[in-house]
VOGU-3710 file (C-alpha; in Angstrom, 3 decimals, decimal comma):
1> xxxxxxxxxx> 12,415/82,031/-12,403  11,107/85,765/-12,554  8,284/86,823/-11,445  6,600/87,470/-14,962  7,005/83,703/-15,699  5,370/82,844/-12,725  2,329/80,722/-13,666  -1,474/81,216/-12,775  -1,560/77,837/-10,568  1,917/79,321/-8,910
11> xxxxxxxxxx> -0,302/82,491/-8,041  -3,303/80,040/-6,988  -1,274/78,119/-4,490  0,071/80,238/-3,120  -3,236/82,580/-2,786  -4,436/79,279/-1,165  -1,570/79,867/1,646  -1,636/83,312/1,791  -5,691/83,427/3,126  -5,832/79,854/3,992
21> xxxxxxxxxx> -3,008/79,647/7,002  -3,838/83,523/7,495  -7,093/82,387/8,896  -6,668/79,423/10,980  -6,502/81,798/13,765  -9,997/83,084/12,880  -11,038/79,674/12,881  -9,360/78,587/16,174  -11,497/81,776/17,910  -15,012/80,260/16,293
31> xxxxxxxxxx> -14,073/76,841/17,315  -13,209/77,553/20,775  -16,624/79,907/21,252  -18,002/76,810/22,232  -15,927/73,756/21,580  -13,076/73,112/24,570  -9,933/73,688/23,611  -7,170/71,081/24,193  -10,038/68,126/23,578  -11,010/69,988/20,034
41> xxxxxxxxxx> -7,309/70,580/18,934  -7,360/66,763/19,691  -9,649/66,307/17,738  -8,875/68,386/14,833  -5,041/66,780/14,614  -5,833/63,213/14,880  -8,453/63,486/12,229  -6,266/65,288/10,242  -3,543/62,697/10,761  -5,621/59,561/9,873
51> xxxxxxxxxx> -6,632/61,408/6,930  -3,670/62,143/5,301  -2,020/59,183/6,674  -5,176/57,333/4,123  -4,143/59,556/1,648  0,126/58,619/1,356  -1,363/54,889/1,505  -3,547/55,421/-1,188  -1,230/57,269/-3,523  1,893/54,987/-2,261
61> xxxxxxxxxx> 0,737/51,870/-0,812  1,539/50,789/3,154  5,241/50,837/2,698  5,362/55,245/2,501  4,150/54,924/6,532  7,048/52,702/7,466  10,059/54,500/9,277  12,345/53,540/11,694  11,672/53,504/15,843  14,029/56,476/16,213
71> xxxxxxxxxx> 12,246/58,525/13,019  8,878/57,822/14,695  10,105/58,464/18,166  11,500/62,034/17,256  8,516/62,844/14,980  6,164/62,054/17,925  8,332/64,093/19,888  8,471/66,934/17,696  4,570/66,562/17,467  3,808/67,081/20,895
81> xxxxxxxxxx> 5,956/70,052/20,644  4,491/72,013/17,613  1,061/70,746/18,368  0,447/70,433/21,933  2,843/72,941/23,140  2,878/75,286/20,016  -0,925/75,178/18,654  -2,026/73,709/21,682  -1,576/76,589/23,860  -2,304/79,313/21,190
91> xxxxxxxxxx> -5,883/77,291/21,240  -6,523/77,956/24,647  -5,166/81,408/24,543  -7,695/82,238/22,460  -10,556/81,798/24,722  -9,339/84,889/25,886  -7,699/86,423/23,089  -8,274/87,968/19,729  -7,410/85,930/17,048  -5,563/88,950/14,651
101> xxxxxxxxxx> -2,792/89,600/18,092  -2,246/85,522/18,852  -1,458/85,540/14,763  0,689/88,672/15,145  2,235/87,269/18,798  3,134/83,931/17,202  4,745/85,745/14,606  7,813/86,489/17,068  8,877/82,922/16,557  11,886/83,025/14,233
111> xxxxxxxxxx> 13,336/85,529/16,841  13,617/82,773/19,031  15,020/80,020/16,843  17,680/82,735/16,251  18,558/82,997/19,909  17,919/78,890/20,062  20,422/78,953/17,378  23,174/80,669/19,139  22,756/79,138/22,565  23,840/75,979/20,725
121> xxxxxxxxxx> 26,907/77,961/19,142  25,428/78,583/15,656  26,406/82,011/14,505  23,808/83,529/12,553  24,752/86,887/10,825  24,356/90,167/12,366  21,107/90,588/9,964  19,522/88,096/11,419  20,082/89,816/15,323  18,497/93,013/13,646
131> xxxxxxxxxx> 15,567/91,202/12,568  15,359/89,518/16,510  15,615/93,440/17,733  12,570/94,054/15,711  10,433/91,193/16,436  11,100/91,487/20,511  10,320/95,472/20,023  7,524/94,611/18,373  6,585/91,833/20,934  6,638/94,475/23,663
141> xxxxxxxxxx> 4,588/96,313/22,342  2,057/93,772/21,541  1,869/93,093/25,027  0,846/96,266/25,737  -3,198/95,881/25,715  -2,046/93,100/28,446  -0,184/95,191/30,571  -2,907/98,186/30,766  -5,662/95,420/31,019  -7,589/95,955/27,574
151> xxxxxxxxxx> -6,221/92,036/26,944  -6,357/89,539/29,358  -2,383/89,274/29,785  -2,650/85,618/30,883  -3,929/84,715/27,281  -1,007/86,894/25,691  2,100/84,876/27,751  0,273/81,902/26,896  0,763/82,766/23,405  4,321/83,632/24,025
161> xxxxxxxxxx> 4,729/80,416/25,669  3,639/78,493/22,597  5,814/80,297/20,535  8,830/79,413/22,664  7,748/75,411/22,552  7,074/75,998/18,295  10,813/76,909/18,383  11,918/74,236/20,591  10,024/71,827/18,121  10,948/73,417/15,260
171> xxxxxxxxxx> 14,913/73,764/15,552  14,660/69,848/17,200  13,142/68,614/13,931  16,157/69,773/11,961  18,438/67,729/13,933  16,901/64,667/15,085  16,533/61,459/12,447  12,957/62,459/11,013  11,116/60,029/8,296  12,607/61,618/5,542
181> xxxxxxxxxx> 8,765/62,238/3,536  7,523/65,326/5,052  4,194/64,187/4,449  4,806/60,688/6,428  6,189/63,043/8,800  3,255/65,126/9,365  0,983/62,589/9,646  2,747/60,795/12,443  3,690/64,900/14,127  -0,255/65,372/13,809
191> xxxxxxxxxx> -1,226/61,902/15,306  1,251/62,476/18,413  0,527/65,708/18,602  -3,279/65,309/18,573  -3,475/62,561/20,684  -1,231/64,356/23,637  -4,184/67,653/23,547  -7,024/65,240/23,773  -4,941/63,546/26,801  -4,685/67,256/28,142
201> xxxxxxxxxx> -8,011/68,310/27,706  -9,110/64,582/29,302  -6,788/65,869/32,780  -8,160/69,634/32,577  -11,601/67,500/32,654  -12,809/69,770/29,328  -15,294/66,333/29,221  -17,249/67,131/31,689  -18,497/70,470/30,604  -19,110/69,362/27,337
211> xxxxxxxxxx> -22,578/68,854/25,605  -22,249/68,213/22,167  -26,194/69,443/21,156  -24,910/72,816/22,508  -22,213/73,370/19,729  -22,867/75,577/17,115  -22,935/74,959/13,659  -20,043/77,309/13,001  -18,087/76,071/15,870  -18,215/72,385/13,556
221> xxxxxxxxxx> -17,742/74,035/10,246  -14,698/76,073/11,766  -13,254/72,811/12,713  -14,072/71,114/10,170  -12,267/74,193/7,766  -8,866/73,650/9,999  -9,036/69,833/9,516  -9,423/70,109/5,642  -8,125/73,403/4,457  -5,722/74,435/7,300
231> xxxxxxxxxx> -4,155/71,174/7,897  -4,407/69,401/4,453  -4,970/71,380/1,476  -3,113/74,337/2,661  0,091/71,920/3,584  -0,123/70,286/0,195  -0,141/73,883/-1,954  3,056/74,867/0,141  4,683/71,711/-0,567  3,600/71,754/-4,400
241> xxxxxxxxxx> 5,229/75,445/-4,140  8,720/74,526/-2,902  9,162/72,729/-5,877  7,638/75,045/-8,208  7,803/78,342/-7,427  10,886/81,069/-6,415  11,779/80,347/-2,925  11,563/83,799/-2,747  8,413/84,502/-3,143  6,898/81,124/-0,990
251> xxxxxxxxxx> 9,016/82,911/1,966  6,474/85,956/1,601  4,022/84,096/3,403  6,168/84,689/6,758  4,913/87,897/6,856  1,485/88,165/4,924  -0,235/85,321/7,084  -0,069/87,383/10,011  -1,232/90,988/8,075  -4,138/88,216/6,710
261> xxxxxxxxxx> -5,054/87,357/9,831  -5,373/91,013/11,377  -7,476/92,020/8,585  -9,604/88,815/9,279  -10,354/89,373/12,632  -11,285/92,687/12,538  -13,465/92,126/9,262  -15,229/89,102/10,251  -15,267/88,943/13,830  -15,046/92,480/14,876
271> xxxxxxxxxx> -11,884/92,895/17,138  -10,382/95,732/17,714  -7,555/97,398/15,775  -5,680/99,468/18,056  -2,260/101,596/17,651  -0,336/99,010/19,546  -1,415/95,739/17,561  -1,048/98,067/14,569  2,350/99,110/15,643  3,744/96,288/17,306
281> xxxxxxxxxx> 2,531/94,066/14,336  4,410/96,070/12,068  7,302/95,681/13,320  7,011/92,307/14,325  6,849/91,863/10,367  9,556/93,697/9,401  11,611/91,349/11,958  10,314/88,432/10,324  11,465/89,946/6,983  14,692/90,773/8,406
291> xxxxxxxxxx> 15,153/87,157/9,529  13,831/85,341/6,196  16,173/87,905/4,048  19,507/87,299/6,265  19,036/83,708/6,624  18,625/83,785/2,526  21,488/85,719/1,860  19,724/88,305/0,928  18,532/88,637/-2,891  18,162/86,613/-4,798
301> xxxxxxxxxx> 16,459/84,045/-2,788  16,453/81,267/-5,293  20,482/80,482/-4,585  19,817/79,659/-1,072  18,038/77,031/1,054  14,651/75,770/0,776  12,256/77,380/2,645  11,401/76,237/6,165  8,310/73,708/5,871  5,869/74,853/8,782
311> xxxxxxxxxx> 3,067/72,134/9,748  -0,278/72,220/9,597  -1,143/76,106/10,832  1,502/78,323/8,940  3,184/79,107/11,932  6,432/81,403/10,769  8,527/79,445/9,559  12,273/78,421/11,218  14,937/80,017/8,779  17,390/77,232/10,029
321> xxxxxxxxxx> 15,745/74,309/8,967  16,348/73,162/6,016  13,610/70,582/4,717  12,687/69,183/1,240  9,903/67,311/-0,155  10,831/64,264/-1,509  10,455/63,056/-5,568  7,891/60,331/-3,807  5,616/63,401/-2,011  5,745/65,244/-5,969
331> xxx> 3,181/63,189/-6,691  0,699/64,196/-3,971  -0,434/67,059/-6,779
//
């Protein structure tokens, strides 16, 4: 498919992930101005969960939930992973971070699935080492504001942290029995996932300084814009886009969610764009590109894998994995 046959509802979806996922981190900030953390990710992922898990039964009937004890074991594990550990901690970071430099941060992640990969004696090609290079350069460099103390440098390893348990979760969920729908998938990942913050934000006691009449509107309409559009409609126009549009070009949202996100955060909520997050965010996206175009093969992207399917917060995706939407999920357009 070239790019002049590409259709308007191609361009639309993928517009949709493109700003969509590229703000989620904007949204996490407003929602955490005065919502807890851990107990609103909680929140936000089991809601999420039920309601797409209403949605496959509605389209598909009871039997689309129904997967085996080891598929629901390793999605729950691969839940609490991505979502507590991944999301979870990028949440809480961002108490104390800007939202444009977690997005950028988070970024680094396909670096690490590359080094994941070759601990466990996968040899990905010496493209793919370049592109790590860049995206730890540019990770040093982000860290930067930390180390001089214009960031607070516990939010920024906190971010790095969750990066390092996304990659755990993400390279696990390639090779583990996982319900083969990725949409059954996600809704059990986001139930697991959602239920183990709330159980963290229960033990950090988030409960207790709480009061509900003193959240703002915009902290609820923030959430309430990650449970629908980041975690819902944004999943659904990626999946409609694997199986419509140039793999190619749905792997450009690797590196224009973070660039999005930037852009966002400095527009909307005023945070500041210094050298290093414009430097070290720069290159942190040409590693990404480096690391999307080896894994491919290089051009043309259409002869090689699928694209990665991230959940719920267009994390950067995992080259490695290798996921497809099944003909039953087609119909969820």
């Amino acid at each position: 498919m070239t790019t002049a046959r590409i259709s308007g509802s191609v361009w639309a979806a993928l517009a949709i992930v493109y700003l969509v996922w590229g703000s989620t981190y904007l949204g996490i900030r407003v929602v955490v101005e005065t919502l807890p953390p851990f107990l609103s990710a909680g929140a936000r992922f089991v809601v999420a969960g039920l309601l797409l898990a209403a949605l496959l039964v509605w389209r598909h009937g009871p039997s689309v939930l129904r997967v085996t004890r080891a598929q629901l074991a390793s999605a729950a594990v691969v839940g609490v992973l991505l979502l507590l550990g991944g999301n979870g901690l990028v949440v809480l970071a961002e108490t104390s971070v800007p939202s444009g430099l977690a997005a950028l941060l988070v970024a680094v992640m396909p670096a690490w699935v590359v080094v994941l990969r070759t601990a466990f004696g996968e040899r990905p090609g010496p493209g793919a080492y370049a592109g790590v290079l860049l995206g730890l350069a540019g990770l040093a460099v982000l860290t930067l504001p930390g180390l001089s103390g214009d960031v607070h440098l516990g939010g920024v390893l906190t971010v790095v942290a969750a990066t390092l348990m996304w990659s755990a979760g993400s390279f696990s969920s390639a090779r583990i029995p996982m319900p083969r729908n990725p949409f059954t998938a996600s809704a059990y990942e986001m139930l697991a996932g959602g239920l183990a913050c709330a159980l963290v934000g229960l033990a950090r006691g988030e409960q207790r300084g709480l009061d509900l009449s003193e959240v703002s509107t915009r902290s609820w309409a923030a959430l309430a814009y990650l449970v629908v559009f980041g975690s819902l409609i944004a999943f659904t126009a990626y999946a409609w886009l694997l199986q419509t549009a140039p793999l190619s070009l749905v792997a450009t949202y690797a590196y224009v969610n973070p660039v999005v996100a930037v852009l966002l955060g400095w527009l909307i909520l005023d945070e500041a764009l210094t050298w290093p997050i414009a430097v070290g965010g720069a290159v942190v996206v040409a590693g990404v590109w480096q690391i999307v175009r080896a894994e491919r093969g290089g051009p043309p992207a259409e002869a090689a894998d699928p694209t990665p399917r991230p959940l719920h917060d267009g994390q950067t995706p995992d080259p490695s994995t290798r996921p497809t939407v099944s003909p039953e999920s087609k119909r969820l357009r």
